[in-house]
SEVO-40649 format. One line per field, with one value per atom (N, C-alpha, C, O): residue number from 0; residue in three letters; atom name; x, y, z. Coordinates in pm, 1 decimal. Example, Ala and Ser with C-alpha at 12.3 -4.5 7.8 and 13.67 -1.06 7.14 Angstrom:
<recs>
resi = [0, 0, 0, 0, 1, 1, 1, 1]
resn = [ALA, ALA, ALA, ALA, SER, SER, SER, SER]
name = [N, CA, C, O, N, CA, C, O]
X = [1319.0, 1230.0, 1320.0, 1423.6, 1285.0, 1367.0, 1290.0, 1340.9]
Y = [-569.0, -450.0, -330.0, -331.9, -225.0, -106.0, 3.0, 113.8]
Z = [780.0, 780.0, 780.0, 846.5, 708.0, 714.0, 787.0, 803.9]
</recs>
This chain:
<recs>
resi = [0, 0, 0, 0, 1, 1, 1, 1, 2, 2, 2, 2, 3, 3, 3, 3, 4, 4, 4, 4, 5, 5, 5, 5, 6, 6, 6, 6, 7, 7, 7, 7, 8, 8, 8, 8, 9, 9, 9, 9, 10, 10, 10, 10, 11, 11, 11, 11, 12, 12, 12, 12, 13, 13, 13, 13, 14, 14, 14, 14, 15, 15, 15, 15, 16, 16, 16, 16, 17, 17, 17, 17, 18, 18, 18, 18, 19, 19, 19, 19, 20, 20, 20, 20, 21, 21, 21, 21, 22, 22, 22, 22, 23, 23, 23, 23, 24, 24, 24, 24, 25, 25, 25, 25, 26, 26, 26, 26, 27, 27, 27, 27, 28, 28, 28, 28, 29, 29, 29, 29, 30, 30, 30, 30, 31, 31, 31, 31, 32, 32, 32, 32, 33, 33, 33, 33, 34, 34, 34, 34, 35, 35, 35, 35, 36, 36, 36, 36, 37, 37, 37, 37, 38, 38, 38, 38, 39, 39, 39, 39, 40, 40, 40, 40, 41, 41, 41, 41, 42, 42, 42, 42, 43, 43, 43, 43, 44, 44, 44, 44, 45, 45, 45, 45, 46, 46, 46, 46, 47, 47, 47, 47, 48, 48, 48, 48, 49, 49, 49, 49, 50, 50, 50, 50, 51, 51, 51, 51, 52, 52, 52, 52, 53, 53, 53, 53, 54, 54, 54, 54, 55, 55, 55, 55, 56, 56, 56, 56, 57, 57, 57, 57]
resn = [UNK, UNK, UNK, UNK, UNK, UNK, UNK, UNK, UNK, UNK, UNK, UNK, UNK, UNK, UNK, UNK, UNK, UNK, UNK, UNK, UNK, UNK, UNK, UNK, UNK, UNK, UNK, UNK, UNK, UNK, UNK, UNK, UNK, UNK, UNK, UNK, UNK, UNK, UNK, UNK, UNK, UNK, UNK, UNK, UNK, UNK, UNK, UNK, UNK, UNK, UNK, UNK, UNK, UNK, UNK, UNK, UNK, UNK, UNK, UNK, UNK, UNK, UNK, UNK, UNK, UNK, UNK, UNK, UNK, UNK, UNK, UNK, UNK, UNK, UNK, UNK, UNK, UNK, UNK, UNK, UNK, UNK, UNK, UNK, UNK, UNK, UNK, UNK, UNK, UNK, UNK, UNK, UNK, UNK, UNK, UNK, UNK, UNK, UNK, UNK, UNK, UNK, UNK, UNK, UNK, UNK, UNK, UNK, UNK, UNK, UNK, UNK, UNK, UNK, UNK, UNK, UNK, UNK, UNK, UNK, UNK, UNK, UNK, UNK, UNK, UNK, UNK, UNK, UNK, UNK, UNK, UNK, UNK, UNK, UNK, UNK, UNK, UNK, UNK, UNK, UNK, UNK, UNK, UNK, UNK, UNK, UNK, UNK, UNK, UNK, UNK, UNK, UNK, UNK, UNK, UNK, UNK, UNK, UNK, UNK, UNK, UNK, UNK, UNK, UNK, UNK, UNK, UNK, UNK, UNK, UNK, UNK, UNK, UNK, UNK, UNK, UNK, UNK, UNK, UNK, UNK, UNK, UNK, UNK, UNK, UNK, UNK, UNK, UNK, UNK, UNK, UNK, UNK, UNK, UNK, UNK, UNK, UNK, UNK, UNK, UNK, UNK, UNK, UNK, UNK, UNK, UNK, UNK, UNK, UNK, UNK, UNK, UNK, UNK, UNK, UNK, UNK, UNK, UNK, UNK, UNK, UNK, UNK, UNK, UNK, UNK, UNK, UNK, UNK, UNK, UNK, UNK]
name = [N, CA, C, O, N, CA, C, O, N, CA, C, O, N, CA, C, O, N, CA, C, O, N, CA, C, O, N, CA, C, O, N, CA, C, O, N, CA, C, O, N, CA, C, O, N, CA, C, O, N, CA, C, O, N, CA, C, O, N, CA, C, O, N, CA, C, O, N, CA, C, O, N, CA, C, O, N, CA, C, O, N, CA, C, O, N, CA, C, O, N, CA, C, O, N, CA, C, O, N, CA, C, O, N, CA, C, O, N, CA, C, O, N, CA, C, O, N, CA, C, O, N, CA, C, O, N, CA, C, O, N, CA, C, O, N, CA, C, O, N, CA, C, O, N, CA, C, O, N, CA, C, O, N, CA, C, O, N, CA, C, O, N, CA, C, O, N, CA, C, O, N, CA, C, O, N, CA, C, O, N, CA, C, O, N, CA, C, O, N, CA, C, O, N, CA, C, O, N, CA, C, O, N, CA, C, O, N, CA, C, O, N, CA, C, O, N, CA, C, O, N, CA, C, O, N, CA, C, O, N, CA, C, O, N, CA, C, O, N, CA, C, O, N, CA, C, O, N, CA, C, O, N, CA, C, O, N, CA, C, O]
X = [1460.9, 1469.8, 1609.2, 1709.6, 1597.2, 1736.6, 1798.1, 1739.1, 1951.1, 2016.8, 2052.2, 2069.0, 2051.7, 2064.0, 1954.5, 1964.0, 1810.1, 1723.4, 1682.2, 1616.6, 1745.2, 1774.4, 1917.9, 1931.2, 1978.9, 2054.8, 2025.9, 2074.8, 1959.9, 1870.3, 1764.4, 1741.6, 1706.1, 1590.9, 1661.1, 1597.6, 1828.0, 1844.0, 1902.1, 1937.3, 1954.5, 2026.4, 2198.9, 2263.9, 2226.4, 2325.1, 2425.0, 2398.8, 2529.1, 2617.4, 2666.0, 2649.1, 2719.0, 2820.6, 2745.7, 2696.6, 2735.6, 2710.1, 2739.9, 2664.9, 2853.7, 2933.7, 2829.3, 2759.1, 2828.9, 2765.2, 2615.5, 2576.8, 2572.3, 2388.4, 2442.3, 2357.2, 2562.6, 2573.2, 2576.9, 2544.2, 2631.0, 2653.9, 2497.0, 2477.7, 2374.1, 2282.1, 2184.1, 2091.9, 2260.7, 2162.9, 2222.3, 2167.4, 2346.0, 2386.2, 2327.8, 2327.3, 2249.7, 2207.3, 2260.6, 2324.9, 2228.6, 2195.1, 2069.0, 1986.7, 2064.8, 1963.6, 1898.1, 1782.8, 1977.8, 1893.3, 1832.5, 1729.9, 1908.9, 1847.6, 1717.6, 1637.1, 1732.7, 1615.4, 1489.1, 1374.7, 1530.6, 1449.5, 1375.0, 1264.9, 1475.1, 1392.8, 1324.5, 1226.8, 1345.8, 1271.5, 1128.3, 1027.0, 1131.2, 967.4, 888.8, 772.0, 972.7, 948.2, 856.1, 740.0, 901.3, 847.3, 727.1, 624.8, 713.2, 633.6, 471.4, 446.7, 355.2, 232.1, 119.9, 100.8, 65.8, -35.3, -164.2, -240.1, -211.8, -320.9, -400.3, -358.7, -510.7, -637.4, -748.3, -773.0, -801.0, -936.3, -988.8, -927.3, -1094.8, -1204.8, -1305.4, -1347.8, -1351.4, -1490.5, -1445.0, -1544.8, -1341.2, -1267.0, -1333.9, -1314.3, -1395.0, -1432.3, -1306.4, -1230.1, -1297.5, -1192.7, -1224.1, -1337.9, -1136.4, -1188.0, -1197.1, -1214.9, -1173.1, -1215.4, -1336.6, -1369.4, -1415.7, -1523.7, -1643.3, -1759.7, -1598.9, -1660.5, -1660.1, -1552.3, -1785.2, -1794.0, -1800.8, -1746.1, -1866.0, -1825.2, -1744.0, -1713.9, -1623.8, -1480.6, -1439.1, -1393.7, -1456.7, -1384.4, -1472.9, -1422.8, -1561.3, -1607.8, -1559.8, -1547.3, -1506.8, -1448.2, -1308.6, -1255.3, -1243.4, -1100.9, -1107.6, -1007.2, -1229.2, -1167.8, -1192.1, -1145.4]
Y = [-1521.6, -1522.6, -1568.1, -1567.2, -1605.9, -1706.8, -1604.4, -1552.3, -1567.5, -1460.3, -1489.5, -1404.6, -1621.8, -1615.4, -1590.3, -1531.1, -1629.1, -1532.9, -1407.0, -1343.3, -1368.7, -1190.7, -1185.3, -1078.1, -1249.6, -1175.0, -1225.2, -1179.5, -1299.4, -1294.9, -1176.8, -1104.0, -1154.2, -1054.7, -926.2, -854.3, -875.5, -766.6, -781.2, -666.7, -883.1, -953.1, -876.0, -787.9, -933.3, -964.4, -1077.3, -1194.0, -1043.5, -1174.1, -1251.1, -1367.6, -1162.1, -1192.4, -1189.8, -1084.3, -1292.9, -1293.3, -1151.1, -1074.8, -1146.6, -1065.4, -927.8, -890.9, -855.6, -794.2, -722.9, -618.3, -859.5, -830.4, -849.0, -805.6, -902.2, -871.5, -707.1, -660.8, -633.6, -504.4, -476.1, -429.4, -523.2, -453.2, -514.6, -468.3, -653.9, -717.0, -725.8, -789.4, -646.1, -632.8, -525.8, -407.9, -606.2, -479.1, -516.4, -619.4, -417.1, -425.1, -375.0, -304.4, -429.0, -372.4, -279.8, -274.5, -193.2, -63.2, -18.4, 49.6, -64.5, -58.6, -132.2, -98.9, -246.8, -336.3, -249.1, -244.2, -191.9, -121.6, 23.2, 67.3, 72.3, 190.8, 166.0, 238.5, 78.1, -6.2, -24.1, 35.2, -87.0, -130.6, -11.5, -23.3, 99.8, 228.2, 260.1, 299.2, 245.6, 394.0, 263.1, 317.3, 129.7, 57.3, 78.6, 79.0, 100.0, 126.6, 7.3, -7.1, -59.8, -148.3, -99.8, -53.2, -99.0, -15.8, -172.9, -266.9, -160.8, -291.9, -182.2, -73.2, -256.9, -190.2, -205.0, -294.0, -151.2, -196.6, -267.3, -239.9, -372.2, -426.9, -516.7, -572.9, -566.2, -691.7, -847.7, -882.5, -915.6, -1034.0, -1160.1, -1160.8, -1228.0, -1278.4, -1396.3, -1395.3, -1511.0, -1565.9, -1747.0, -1853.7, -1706.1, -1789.3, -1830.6, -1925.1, -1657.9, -1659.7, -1686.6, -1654.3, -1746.7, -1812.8, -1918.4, -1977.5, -1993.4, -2138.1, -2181.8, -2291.7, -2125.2, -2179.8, -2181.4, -2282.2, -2083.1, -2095.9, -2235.8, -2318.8, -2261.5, -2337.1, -2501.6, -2603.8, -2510.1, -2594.6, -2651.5, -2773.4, -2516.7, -2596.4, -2548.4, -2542.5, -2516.0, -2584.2, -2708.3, -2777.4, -2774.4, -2858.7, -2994.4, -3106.5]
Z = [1068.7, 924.4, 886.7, 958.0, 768.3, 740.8, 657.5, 562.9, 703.0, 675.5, 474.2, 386.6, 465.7, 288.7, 228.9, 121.3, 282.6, 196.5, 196.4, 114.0, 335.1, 340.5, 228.5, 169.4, 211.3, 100.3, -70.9, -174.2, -57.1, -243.4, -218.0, -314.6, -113.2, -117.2, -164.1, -241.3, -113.3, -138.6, -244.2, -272.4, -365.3, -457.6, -391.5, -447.8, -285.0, -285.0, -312.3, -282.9, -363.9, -396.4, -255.7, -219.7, -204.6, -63.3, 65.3, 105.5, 126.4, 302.6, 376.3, 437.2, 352.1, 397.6, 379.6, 473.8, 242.3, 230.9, 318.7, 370.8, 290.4, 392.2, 541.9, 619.5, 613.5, 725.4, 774.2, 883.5, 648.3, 724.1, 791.5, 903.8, 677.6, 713.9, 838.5, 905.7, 831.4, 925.5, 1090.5, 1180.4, 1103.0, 1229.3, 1294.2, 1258.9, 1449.4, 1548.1, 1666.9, 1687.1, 1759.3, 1891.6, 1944.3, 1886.1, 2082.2, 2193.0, 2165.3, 2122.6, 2191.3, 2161.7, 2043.9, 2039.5, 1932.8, 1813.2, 1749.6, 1662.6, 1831.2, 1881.3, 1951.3, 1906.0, 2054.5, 2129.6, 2098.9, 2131.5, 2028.2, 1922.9, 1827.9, 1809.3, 1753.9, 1619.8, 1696.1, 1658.9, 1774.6, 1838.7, 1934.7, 1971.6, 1965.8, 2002.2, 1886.8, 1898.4, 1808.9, 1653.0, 1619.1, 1577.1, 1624.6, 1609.4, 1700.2, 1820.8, 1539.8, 1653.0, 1553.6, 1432.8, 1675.3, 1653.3, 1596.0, 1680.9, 1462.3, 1398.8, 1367.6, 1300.0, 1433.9, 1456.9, 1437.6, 1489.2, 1344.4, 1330.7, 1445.7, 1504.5, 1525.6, 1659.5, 1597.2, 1485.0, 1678.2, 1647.5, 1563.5, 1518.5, 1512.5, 1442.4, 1496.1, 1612.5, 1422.6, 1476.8, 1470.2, 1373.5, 1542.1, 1549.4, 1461.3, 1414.2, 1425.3, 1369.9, 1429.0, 1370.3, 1579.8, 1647.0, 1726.8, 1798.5, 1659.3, 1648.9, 1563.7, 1587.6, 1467.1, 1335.0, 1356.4, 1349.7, 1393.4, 1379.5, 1259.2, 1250.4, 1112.6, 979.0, 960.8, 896.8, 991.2, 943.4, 991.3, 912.6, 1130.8, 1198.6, 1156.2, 1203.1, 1095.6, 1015.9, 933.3, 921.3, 824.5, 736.9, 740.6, 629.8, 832.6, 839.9, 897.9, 880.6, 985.0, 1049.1, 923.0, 943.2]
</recs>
């Protein structure tokens, strides 16, 4: 993601500013995707399983 539209998203004026929030590390990396859980419905049809779809995209 492009760090200046992370800083209109937070209406910051200054670079500077949205760096405080956009600096990580590793581990902070690595806990973030810890607490991260994949919620998929079951029985989801894919939609590479739709030959109409794939009809009319093509």
């Amino acid at each position: 993601m492009n760090i200046n539209t992370i800083r209109a998203w937070l209406g910051h004026v200054s670079l500077d500013t949205t760096n405080v929030y956009a600096e990580t590390d590793l581990d902070m990396k690595a806990k973030a995707l810890g607490m991260y859980e994949q919620n998929q419905p079951t029985g989801r049809k894919r939609w590479r399983d739709n030959p109409d779809l794939l009809t009319f995209l093509a």
